[in-house]
N, C-alpha and C positions, 0 to 999 in steps of 0.2 A: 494565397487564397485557399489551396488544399487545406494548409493546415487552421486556418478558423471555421472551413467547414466540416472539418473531423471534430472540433471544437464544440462545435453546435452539436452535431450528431451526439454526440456525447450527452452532455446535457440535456437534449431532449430526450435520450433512452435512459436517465438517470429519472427525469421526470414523471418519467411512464413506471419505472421500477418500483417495487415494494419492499416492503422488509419486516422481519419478525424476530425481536429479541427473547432471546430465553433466559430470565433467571434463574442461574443457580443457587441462589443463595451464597452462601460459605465457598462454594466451589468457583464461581464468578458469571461470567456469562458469554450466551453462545449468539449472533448474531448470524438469521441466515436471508438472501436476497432474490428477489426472481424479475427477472428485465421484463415484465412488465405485468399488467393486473388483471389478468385471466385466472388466476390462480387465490383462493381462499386457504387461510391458514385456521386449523383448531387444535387450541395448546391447553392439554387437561394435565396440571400438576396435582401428583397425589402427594407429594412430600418425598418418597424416597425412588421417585420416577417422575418424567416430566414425558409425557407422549405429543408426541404433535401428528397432526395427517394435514397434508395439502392436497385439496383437490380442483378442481377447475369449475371455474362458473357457469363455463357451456358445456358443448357437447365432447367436447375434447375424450376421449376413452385412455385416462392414466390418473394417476394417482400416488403417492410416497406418505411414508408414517417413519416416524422417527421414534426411538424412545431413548432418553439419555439415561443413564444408570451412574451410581456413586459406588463403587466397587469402593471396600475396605481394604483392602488386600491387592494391589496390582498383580495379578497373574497372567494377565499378556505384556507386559515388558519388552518383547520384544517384538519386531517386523515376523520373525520366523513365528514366533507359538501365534501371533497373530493368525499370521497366512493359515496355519497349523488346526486352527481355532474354527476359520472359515470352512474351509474345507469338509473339517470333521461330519459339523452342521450343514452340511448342504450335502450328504452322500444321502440324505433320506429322498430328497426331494429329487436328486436326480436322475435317482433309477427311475423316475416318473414322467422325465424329460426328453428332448433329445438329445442336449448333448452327452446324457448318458454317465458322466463323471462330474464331479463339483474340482470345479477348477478356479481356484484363487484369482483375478485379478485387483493391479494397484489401484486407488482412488489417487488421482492428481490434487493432493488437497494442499490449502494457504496451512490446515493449522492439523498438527499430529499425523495421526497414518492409518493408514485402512486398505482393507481388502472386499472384493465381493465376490461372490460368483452371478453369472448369469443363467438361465431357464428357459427353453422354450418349450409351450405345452403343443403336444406332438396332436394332439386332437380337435386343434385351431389353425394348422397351419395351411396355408394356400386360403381359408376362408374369410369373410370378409367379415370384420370388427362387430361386435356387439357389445355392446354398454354393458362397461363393469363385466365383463369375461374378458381375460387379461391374455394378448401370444405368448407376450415375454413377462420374467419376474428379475430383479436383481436385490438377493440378499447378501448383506454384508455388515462387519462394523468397520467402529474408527475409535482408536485410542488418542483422545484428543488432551488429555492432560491424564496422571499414575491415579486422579479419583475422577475421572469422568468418561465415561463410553458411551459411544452411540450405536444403538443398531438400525438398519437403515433397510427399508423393501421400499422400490421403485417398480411399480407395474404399469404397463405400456403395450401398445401392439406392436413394438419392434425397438431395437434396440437404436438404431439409427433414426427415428421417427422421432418429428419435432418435439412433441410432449416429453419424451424420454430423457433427450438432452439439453432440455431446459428446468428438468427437475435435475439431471447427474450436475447440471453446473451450479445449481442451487448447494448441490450438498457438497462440493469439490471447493464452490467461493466461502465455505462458512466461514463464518471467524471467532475466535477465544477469546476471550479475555477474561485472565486470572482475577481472582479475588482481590482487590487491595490488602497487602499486606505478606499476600502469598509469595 
């Protein structure tokens, strides 16, 4: 019995789920999900970038933009100039913050590998949420194939807060798939 009720539950939160394919063209496509339909997707391809932002239908106070990139030249190749990469990019933002340093973390992701850091703005803290003024920030990318990168900002009232991790599981369940041929 457990298990045809986990069954159902399933399929009903599959039903309630959305999804948003991204062509790449030549490079192939990015498929990304969110467990359920509070969340709007706007995908502006300009040709040698593909942006997307998800926002929420109601009040929800978070938001995520993507922008996928075709790098000519793979020069993050690796986990480390990755992490290296992040880092770099996030010491502007930090002195601005509280935690003060830009500090890499992993993304748990199904396809390639990425890092972020996270942000909290020291001048919201203890107060109570206002639309579109964001506590937290998490930027980061993801080298998801040697020609395709994602840069990724998820902003949210906290990092543990439902919006938050219903968009980090958006960008951690993406999925790849190569160009035919590739």
């Amino acid at each position: 019995m457990k298990k045809i009720l986990g069954l159902f539950l399933l399929t009903a939160g599959t039903l309630l789920a959305q999804s948003q394919e991204l062509n790449l063209g030549a490079h192939g496509k990015i498929s990304l999900y969110l467990l359920d339909d509070t969340w709007k997707f706007n995908v502006s391809d300009f040709g040698d970038r593909i942006m997307v932002t998800v926002t929420p239908k109601g009040d929800v106070n978070a938001n995520c933009s993507l922008t996928v990139t075709f790098p000519e030249k793979d020069k993050l190749d690796t986990k480390s100039r990755l992490r290296e990469k992040v880092e770099t990019d996030g010491e502007e933002m930090a002195k601005h913050a509280v935690e003060g340093r830009a500090v890499a973390k992993e993304f748990a992701l199904r396809t390639g590998y990425g890092f972020h850091c996270d942000f909290t703005d020291p001048d919201l803290v203890g107060k109570p949420p206002e639309k579109d003024n964001f506590k937290t920030i998490s930027l980061g990318l993801i080298h998801v194939a040697p020609d395709v990168l994602v840069e990724v900002a998820i902003s949210a009232d906290g990092f543990k807060s439902e919006p938050y991790q219903t968009l980090l599981g958006m960008i951690e369940g993406m999925e790849f798939t190569p160009a035919s041929g590739k």
